[in-house]
Every structure is written in C-alpha cells, then in structure tokens.
C-alpha positions as CSV (number, residue, x, y, z in Angstrom):
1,X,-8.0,17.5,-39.1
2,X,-8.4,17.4,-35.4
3,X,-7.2,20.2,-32.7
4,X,-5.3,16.9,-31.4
5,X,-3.8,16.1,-34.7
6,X,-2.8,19.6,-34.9
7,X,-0.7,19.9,-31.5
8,X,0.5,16.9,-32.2
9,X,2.5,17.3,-35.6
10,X,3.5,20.8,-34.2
11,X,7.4,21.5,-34.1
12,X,9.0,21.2,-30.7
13,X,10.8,24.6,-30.3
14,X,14.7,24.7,-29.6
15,X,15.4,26.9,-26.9
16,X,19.1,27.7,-25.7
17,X,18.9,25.2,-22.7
18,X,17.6,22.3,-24.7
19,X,20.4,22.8,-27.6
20,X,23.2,22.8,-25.3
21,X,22.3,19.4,-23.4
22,X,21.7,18.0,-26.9
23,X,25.4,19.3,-27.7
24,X,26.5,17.8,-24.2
25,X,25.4,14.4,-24.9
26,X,26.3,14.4,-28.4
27,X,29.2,11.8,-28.0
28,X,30.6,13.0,-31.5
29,X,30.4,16.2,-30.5
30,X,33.8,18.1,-31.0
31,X,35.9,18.5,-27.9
32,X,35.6,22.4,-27.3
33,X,36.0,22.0,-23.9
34,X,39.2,19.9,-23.8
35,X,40.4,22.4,-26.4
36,X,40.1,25.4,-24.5
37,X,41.7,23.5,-21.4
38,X,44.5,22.3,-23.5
39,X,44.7,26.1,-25.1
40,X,44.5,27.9,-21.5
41,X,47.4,25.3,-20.2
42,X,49.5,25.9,-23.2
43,X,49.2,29.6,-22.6
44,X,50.0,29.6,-18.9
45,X,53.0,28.0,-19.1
46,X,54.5,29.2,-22.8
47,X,53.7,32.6,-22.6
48,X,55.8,33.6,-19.7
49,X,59.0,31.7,-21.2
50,X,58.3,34.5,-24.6
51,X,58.0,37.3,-22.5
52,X,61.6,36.2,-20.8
53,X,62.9,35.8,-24.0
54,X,61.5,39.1,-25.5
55,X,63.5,40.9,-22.5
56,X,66.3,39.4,-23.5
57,X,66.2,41.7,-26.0
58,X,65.7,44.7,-24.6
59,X,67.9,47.4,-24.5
60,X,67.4,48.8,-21.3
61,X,68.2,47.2,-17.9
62,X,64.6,46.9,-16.8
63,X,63.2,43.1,-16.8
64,X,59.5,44.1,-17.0
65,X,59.5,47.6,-18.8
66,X,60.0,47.8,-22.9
67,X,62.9,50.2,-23.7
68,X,63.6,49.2,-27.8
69,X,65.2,45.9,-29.7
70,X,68.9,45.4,-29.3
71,X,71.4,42.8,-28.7
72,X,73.1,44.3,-25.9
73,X,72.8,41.7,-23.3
74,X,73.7,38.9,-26.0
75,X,77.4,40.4,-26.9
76,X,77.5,44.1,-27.7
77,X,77.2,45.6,-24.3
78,X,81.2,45.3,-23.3
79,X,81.1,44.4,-19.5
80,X,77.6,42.7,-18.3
81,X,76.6,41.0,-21.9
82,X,76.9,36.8,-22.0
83,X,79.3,37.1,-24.5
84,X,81.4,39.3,-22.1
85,X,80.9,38.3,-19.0
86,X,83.3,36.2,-17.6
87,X,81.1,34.9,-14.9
88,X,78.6,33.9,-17.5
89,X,80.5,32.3,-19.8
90,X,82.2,30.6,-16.8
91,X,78.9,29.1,-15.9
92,X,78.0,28.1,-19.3
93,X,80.8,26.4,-19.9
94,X,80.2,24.1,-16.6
95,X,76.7,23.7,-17.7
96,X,77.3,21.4,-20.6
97,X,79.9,20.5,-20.2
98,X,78.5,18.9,-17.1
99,X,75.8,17.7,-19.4
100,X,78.0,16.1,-22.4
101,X,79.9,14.2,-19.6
102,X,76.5,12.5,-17.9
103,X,75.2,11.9,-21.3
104,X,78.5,10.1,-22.4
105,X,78.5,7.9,-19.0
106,X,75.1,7.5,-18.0
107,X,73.2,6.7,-21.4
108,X,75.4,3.9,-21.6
109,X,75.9,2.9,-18.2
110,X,72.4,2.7,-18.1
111,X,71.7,0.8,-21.5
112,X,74.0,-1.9,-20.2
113,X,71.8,-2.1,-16.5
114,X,68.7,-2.5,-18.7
115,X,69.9,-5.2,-21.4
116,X,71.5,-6.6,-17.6
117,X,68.2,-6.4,-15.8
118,X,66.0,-7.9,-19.0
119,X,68.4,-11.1,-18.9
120,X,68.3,-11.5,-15.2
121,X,65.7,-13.4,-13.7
122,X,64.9,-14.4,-9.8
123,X,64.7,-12.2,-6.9
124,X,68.3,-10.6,-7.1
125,X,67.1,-9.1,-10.8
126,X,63.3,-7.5,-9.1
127,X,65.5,-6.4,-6.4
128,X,67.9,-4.4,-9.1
129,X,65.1,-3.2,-10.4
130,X,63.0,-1.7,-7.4
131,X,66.4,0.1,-6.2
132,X,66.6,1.4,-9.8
133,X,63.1,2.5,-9.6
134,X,63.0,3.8,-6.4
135,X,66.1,6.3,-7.5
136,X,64.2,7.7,-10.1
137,X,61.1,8.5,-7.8
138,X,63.7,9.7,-5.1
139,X,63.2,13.2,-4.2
140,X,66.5,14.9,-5.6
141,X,66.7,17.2,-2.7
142,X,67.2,13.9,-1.3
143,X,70.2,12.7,-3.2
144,X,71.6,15.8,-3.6
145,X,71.9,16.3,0.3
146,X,72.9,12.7,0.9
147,X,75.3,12.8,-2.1
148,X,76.9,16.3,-0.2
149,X,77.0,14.1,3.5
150,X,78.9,11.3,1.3
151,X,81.2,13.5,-0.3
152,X,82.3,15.8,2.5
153,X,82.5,13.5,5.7
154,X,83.3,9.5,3.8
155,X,85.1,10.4,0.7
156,X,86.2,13.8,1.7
157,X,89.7,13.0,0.2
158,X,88.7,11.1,-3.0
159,X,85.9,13.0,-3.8
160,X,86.0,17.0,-3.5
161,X,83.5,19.5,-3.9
162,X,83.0,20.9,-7.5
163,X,82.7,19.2,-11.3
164,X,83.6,15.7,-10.1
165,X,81.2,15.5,-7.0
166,X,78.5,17.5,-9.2
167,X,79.4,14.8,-12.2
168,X,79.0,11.7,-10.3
169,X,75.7,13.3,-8.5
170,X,74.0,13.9,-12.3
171,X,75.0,10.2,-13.5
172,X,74.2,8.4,-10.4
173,X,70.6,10.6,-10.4
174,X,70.1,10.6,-14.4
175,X,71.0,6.7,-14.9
176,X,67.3,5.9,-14.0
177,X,66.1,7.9,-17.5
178,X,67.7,5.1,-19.8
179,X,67.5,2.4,-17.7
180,X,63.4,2.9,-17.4
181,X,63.4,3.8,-21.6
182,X,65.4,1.1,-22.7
183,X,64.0,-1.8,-20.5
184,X,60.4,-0.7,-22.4
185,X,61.7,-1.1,-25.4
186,X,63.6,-4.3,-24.6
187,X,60.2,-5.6,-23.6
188,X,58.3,-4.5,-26.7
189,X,60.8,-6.4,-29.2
190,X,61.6,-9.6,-27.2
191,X,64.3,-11.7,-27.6
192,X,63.1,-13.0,-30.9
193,X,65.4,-11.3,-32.9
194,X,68.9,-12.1,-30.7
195,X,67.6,-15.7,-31.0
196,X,67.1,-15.5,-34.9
197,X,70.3,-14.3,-35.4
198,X,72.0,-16.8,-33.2
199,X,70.3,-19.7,-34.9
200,X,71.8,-18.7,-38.1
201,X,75.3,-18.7,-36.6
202,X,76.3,-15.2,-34.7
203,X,77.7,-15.1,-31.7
204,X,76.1,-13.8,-28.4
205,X,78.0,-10.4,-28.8
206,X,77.9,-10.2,-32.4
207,X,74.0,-10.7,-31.9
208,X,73.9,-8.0,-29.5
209,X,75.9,-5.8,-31.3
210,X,74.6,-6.0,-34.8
211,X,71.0,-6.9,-34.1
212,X,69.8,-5.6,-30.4
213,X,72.1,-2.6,-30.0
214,X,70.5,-0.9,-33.7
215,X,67.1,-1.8,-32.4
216,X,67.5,0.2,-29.1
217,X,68.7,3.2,-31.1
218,X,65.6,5.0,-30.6
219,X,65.3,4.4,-27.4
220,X,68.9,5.4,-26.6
221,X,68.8,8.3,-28.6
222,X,65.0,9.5,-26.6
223,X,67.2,8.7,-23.4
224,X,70.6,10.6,-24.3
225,X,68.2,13.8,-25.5
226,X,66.3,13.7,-22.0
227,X,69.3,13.0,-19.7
228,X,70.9,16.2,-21.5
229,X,67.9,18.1,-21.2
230,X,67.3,17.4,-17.4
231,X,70.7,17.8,-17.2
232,X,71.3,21.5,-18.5
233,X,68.5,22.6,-16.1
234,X,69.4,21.0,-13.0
235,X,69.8,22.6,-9.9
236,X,69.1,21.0,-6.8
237,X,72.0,18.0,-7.4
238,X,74.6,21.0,-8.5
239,X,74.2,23.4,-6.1
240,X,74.4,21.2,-3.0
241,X,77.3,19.7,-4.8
242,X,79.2,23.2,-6.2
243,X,82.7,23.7,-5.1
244,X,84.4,26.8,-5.9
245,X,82.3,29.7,-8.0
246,X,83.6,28.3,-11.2
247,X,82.3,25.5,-10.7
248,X,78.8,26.8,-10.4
249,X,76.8,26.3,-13.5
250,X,74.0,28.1,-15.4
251,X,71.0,27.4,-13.4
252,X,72.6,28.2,-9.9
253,X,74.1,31.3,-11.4
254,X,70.8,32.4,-12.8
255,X,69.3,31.6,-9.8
256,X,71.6,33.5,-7.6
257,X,71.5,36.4,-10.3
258,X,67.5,36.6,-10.1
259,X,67.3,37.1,-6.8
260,X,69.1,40.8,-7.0
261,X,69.4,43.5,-9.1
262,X,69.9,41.4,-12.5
263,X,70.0,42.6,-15.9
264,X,68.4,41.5,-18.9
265,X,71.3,39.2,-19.9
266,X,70.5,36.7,-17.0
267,X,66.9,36.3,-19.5
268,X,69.6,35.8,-22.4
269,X,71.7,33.2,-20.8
270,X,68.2,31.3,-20.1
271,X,67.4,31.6,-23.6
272,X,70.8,30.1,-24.3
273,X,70.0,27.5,-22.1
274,X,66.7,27.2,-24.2
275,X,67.9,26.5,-27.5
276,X,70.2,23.8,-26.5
277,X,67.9,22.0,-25.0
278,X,65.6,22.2,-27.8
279,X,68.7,22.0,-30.3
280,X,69.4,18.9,-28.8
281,X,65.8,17.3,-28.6
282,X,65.2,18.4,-32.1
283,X,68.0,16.6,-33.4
284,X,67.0,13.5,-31.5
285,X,63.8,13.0,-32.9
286,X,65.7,13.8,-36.6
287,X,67.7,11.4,-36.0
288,X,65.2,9.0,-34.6
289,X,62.6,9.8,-37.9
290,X,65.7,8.9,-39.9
291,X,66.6,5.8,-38.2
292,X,63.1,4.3,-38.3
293,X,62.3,6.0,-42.3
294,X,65.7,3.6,-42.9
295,X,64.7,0.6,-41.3
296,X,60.9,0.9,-42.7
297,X,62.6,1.2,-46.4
298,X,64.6,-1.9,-45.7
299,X,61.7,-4.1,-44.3
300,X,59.4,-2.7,-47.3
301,X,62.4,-4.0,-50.1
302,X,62.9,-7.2,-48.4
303,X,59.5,-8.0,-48.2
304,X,59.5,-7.3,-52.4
305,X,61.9,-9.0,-52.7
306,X,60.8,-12.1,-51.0
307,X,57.4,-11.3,-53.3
C-alpha cells in the first residue's frame, strides 16, 4: 500500500474549533442557547419577586437584611401588620373592589362591542374598530391625564374625584382587552354555527345565547382574568384619578410607602396582591380546561353516536 493510500484513509482529527461549528450547523442540534437565554430571562425577572416575598416574612423591619421567619407583618404585629393596618386594609379593599367592578362592566361591555363590530360591515364598523384599537395602544399616562382634565373642569359636578372617576377610567381603559380577545375568537369560529342553528328554527337571540355566547366562554373567561389582573396592578389611571386617601388603592399606596421608611408589610401587601392575581388566573384557565374537556366529551359521544 502506497504512502498516498496511507494519508489518504487516515482519520481527520477533531479539534475543539471544528466540533463546535459542526454543533452550530447541526440544525437538529438542541437549543442550548435559547435555553440559557430563556433560563437567564426567567431568572431576572422571577427572582427579585421571591426575594420581596421572602421579606415579607422577615421579622425585622429591615427590607434587605435577614433577621428570622415570622408572620409579623402579615397579622401578628398589632399596629403596622396588613391585617392591622387600617390604611392597608383601606387600600386593599379599594383595590378589588375597583377590580370586581371593571371586570363586571367591562368584560361584558366589551363582549357586546366585539359580537357588534364582527356584524358590522362598511366604513362606520373599521372606524369602531381603529378607535377601539388605538385605545388600547394609547399611552395610559395619556388617558389617565385626559380622563383627570375631563373629570375636574367638564364633569366636575357629575363626576368627582375618587372610586367613580378611578371606575370609569379602568373600564373605559380595560374595555380594549375583551374587545381585541373576543373579536379573535369570533373570527376563528365564523358564523357557521349561529346560521346552523337558525336554519333549524332558533331565533336570532336564542342563537346567540345558546350557541355563540357558550362558544366565546373561553375567550371571555381569558378576558375577565386579564382585565382583573391589569386591573389589581394599575397605577397610572388610579392615581391621577384618586380622590380622598381612601380612595387610594394598593398600588399607589405601596408606591407612596416605598419611597420612605417602609416596613416589611408593604412586601406583604404585594404578595397579597400576588396571589390574587394568580388565584384568579389560575382559576381561569380551570375553568377554561373544564369548559373545553366538556365540550370535547360531547363532540367525541355525538360523533359515536352518529357511528
């Protein structure tokens, strides 16, 4: 066997340079890169939320220093805990109850300007639609000062400062959420279904009611849990629009509180804040899993049935 033959059939060796461009332009390759990107994201803006909530538990004033486990800002400290402080509790109160009020008025106010919107055609209808649009990409600093000039100089005597200004700022700013969530879904299903049910003899509301309104349901339910959620932590619309200091809610409190010499129950009042939210979002998508498990049962017997 030649020399030629020789260098020929030798092995090609692997160094570090030329394994980690093959790696590179493997296309099945798995994404470590993404992953750490994805990880390092997830770290940055999770971890900070824990440490707040670990404070929370702390059971010395400091904010930043570890002093032992106790639930002393939570109720057992007799003045400055949430569950004693009447300033806290005050604001807490506003907060969702600010919050169960737009979700009662704007989740449906808005599923009626969708369905409204998806049956009206021309001009008239895309204008409806860009000004509903163009809310929703409003800057809320925006709305909220604009809302505050309304209020105190046009409507100074219908309208005062405090939970019914700070109400209809939240609906009139949150209505966009269900109007943009429902419309997609009212554009995925079509109006097959409404004119299925009408052809076999339903009426246009009985259609609407018993046959369009359950098929929203998920997409009213995804709206009422992010209306709520947007709505506990809001703080532009509210504070431009606060009245009187009871009517201040969580947010601006916390946010005023932060600023001085605040204890650790201003990191358990955010972790109240917190849980709602989550509480709430959670049992959206329970709900939501249930709805479509039900409906996916149904289809699955009708179709045996009809086998």
């Amino acid at each position: 066997m030649s020399d030629a033959t020789l260098t020929r059939e030798r092995p090609i060796a692997v160094t570090p340079a030329r394994k980690a461009t093959g790696w590179l332009r493997n296309p099945w390759r798995k994404p470590r890169i993404l992953q750490a990107v994805t990880l390092g994201y997830l770290a940055w803006s999770i971890l900070p939320v824990i440490i707040a909530i670990v404070f929370s538990f702390n059971d010395g004033r400091s904010r930043s220093t570890w002093q032992g486990f106790s639930m002393r800002w939570w109720y057992q400290d007799p003045f400055d805990s949430v569950w004693h402080d009447q300033a806290l509790r005050t604001a807490m109160f506003q907060t969702f109850k600010l919050s169960t009020l737009t979700v009662l008025f704007a989740v449906p106010l808005g599923t009626a300007f969708a369905i409204g919107i998806d049956r009206w055609h021309g001009r008239p209808a895309t204008t409806a639609n860009f000004f509903m649009l163009f809310s929703f990409v409003m800057p809320e600093i925006i709305l909220g000062v604009s809302l505050f000039l309304l209020f105190t100089n046009l409507l100074e005597n219908a309208v005062h400062l405090g939970t019914a200004a700070q109400f209809l700022g939240l609906v009139t700013f949150q209505m966009s959420y269900p109007v943009i969530i429902v419309r997609a879904r009212l554009l995925s299903i079509g109006p097959e279904y409404e004119e299925a049910a009408m052809d076999l003899g339903a009426p246009p509301r009985q259609s609407l009611r018993r046959v369009l309104l359950p098929l929203l349901g998920p997409a009213i339910l995804a709206s009422a849990a992010l209306v709520f959620a947007d709505s506990v932590d809001d703080f532009v619309t509210v504070r431009y629009l606060s009245g009187p200091a009871s009517s201040e809610p969580l947010s601006v409190k916390i946010y005023s509180l932060a600023r001085a010499a605040a204890t650790p129950a201003v990191n358990a009042a955010a972790t109240i804040m917190l849980i709602a939210t989550l509480g709430v979002v959670a049992l959206a998508w329970f709900a939501f899993r249930r709805i479509t498990r039900g409906r996916g049962e149904e289809m699955s017997a009708a179709g045996l049935a009809e086998f």
